[in-house]
C-alpha positions as CSV (number, residue, x, y, z in Angstrom):
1,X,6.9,43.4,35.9
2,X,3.7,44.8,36.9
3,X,2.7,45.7,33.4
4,X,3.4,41.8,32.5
5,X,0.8,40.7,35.0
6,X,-1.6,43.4,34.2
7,X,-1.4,42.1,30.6
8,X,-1.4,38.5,31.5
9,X,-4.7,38.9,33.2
10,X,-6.4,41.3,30.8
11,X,-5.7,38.5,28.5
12,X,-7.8,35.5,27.1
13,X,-6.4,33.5,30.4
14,X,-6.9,35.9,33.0
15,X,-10.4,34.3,33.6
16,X,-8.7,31.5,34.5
17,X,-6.2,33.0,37.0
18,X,-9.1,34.8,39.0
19,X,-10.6,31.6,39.1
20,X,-7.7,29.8,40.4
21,X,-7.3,32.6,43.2
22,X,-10.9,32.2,44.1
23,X,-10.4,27.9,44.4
24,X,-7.2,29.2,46.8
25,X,-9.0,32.3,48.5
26,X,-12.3,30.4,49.8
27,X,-10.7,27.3,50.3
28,X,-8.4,29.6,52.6
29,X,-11.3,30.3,54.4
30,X,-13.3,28.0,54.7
31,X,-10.9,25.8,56.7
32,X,-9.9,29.3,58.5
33,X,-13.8,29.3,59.5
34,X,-13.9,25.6,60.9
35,X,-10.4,25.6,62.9
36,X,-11.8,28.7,64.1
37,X,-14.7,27.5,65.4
38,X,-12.6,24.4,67.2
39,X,-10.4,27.0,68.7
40,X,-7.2,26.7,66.7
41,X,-6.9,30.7,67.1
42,X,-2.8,31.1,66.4
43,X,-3.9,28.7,62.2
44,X,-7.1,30.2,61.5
45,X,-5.5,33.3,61.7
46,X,-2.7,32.6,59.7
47,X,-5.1,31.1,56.9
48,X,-6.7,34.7,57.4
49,X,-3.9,36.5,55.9
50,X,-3.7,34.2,53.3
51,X,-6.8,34.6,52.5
52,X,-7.0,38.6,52.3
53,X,-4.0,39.1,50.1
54,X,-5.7,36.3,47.3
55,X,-9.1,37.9,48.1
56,X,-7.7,41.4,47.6
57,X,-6.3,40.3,44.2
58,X,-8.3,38.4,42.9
59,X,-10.8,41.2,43.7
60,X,-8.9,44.1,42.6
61,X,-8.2,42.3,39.0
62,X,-12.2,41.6,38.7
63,X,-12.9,45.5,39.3
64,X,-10.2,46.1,36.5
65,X,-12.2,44.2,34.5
66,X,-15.7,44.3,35.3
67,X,-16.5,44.8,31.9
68,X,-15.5,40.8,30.9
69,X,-18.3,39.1,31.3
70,X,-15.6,35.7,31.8
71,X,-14.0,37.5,34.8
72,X,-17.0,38.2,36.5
73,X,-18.0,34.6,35.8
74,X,-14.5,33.1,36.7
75,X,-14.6,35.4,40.0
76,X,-18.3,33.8,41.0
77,X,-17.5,30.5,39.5
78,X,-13.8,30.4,41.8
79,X,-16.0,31.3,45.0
80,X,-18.5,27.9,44.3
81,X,-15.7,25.9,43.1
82,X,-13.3,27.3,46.5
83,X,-16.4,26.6,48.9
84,X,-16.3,22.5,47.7
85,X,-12.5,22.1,47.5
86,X,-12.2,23.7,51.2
87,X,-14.9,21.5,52.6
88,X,-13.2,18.1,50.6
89,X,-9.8,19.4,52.2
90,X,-11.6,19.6,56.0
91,X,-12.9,16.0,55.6
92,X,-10.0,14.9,53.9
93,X,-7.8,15.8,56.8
94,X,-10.8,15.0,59.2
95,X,-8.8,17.4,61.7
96,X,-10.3,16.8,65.9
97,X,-12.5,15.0,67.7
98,X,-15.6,12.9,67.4
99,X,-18.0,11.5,70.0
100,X,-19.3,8.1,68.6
101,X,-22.7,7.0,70.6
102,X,-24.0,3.6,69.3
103,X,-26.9,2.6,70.0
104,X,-27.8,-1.3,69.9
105,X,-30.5,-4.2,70.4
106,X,-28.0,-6.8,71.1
107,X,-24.1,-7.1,70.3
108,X,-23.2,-3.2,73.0
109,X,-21.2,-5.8,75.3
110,X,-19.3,-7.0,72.3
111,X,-19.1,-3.7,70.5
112,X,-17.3,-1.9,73.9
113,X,-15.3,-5.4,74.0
114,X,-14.3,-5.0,70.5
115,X,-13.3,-1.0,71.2
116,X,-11.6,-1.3,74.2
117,X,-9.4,-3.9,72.5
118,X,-8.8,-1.5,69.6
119,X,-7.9,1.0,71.9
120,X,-10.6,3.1,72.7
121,X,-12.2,4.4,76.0
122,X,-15.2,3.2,75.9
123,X,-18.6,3.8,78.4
124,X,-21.2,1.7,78.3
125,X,-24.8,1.4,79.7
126,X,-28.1,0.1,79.5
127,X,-31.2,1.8,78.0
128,X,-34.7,1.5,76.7
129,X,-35.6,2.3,73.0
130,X,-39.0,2.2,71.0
131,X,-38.7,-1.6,70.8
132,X,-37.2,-2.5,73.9
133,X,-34.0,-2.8,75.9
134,X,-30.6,-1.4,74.1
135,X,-27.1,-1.2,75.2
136,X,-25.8,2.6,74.9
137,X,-22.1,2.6,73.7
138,X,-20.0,6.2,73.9
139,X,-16.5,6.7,72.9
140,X,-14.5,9.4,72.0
141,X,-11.7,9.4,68.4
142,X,-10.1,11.9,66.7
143,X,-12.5,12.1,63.1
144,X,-10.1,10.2,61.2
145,X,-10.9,7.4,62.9
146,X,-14.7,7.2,62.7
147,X,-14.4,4.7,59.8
148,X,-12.5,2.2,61.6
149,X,-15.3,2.4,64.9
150,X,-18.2,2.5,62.2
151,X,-16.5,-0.9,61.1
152,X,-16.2,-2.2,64.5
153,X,-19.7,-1.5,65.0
154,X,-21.1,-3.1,61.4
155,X,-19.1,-6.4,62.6
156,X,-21.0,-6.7,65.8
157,X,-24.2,-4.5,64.5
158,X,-25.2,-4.2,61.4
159,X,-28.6,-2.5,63.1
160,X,-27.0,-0.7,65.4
161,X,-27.8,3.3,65.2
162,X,-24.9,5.1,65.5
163,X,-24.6,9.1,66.0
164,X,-21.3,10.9,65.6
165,X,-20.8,14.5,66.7
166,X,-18.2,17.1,67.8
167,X,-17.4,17.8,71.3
168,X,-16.9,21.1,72.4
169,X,-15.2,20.9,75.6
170,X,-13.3,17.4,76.7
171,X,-11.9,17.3,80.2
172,X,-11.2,13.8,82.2
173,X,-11.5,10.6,80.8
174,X,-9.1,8.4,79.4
175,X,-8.8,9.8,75.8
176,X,-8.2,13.3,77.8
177,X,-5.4,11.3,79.5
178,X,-3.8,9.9,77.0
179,X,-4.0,13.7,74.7
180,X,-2.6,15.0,77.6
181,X,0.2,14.0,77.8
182,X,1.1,13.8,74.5
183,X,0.7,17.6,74.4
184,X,3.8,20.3,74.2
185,X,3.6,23.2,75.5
186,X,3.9,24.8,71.8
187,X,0.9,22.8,70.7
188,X,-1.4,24.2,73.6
189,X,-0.1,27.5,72.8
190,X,-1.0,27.2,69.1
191,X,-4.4,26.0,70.0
C-alpha cells in the first residue's frame, strides 16, 4: 500500500495532491488561529492535530521530491491558496460576537426603536460630532447578524457611520443574559 501512494505522488498528479493537502493543512489553521484567539481552546486544538498530520505529509512528500519543480510550486501554491479558503470559511461561518456602534445626525431614536423591536439590546446616547449633535447607538450580535443591523441602519440612515468590532470580554447586559442561559455546561467547558 505504501508503495502505491509513494508512486501515486511521484507521479504527474502528485503536484496536485500536495496542493490539495496544503488548501486542507492552512485552512486547518488558519481557523485553529482565530478560534484560538476568541478562546475556543478544547476546537482550535483539535484543528491543531489536524493540521500537523496534513502538514507533516504534505511536507514529507515535498522533501521526497524537492527536485520537481511542480511540487515545490504545488506545496507554495497550496499554502496561498489554504490561507484564502480558511479566511472565506471564517467569514462564511462568521463564528462570535460583534459590537455594532452607529453613529448618526438624525434617525439614532429610530434606529434603537427599530433594534430593540428586532430583538436586540440596544444603548443609546447623545453625542457631539465634527458637524454637530449625533445620537450614539451600541449593540451587541453574534457576526452573522451584522448584515441584518447594517440594514436596519441603511433604512433609517443611509449616512449613518457605523463601526463594527470584536469584543473581548462580555459580562452583564442583556445579550449576556440571554447567552447565558442558553449555555450547557459542555459548551462552557468546550470554550
Amino acid at each position: 500500500m505504501n508503495q502505491i501512494v509513494a508512486d501515486l505522488i511521484g507521479s504527474a498528479w502528485g503536484p496536485l495532491f500536495i496542493f490539495m493537502f496544503r488548501i486542507a493543512d492552512v485552512s486547518c489553521d488558519t481557523m485553529r488561529v482565530i478560534l484560538a484567539v476568541r478562546g475556543k481552546r478544547v476546537i482550535a486544538a483539535f484543528l491543531g492535530f489536524f493540521q500537523a498530520l496534513i502538514w507533516i505529509l504534505a511536507v514529507g512528500t515535498v522533501i521526497k521530491h524537492l527536485d520537481s519543480v511542480p511540487h515545490v510550486i504545488a506545496y507554495a501554491a497550496g499554502f496561498g491558496m489554504g490561507t484564502f479558503v480558511g479566511v472565506t470559511i471564517e467569514s462564511a461561518v462568521a463564528y462570535g460576537l460583534a459590537t455594532v456602534r452607529i453613529v448618526s445626525a438624525h434617525g439614532g431614536v429610530e434606529i434603537a426603536s427599530a433594534l430593540r423591536d428586532a430583538g436586540y439590546g440596544v444603548t443609546e446616547f447623545p453625542g457631539y460630532g465634527r458637524d454637530g449633535k449625533v445620537e450614539i447607538v451600541n449593540t451587541v450580535v453574534r457576526r452573522s447578524e451584522i448584515d441584518k443591523v447594517q440594514e436596519i441602519v441603511r433604512k433609517w440612515d443611509e449616512k449613518a457611520f457605523v463601526t463594527v468590532e470584536e469584543p473581548r470580554v462580555l459580562m452583564g447586559g442583556s445579550f449576556a443574559s440571554r447567552e447565558r442561559s442558553a449555555l450547557t455546561k459542555w459548551t462552557r467547558w468546550r470554550s
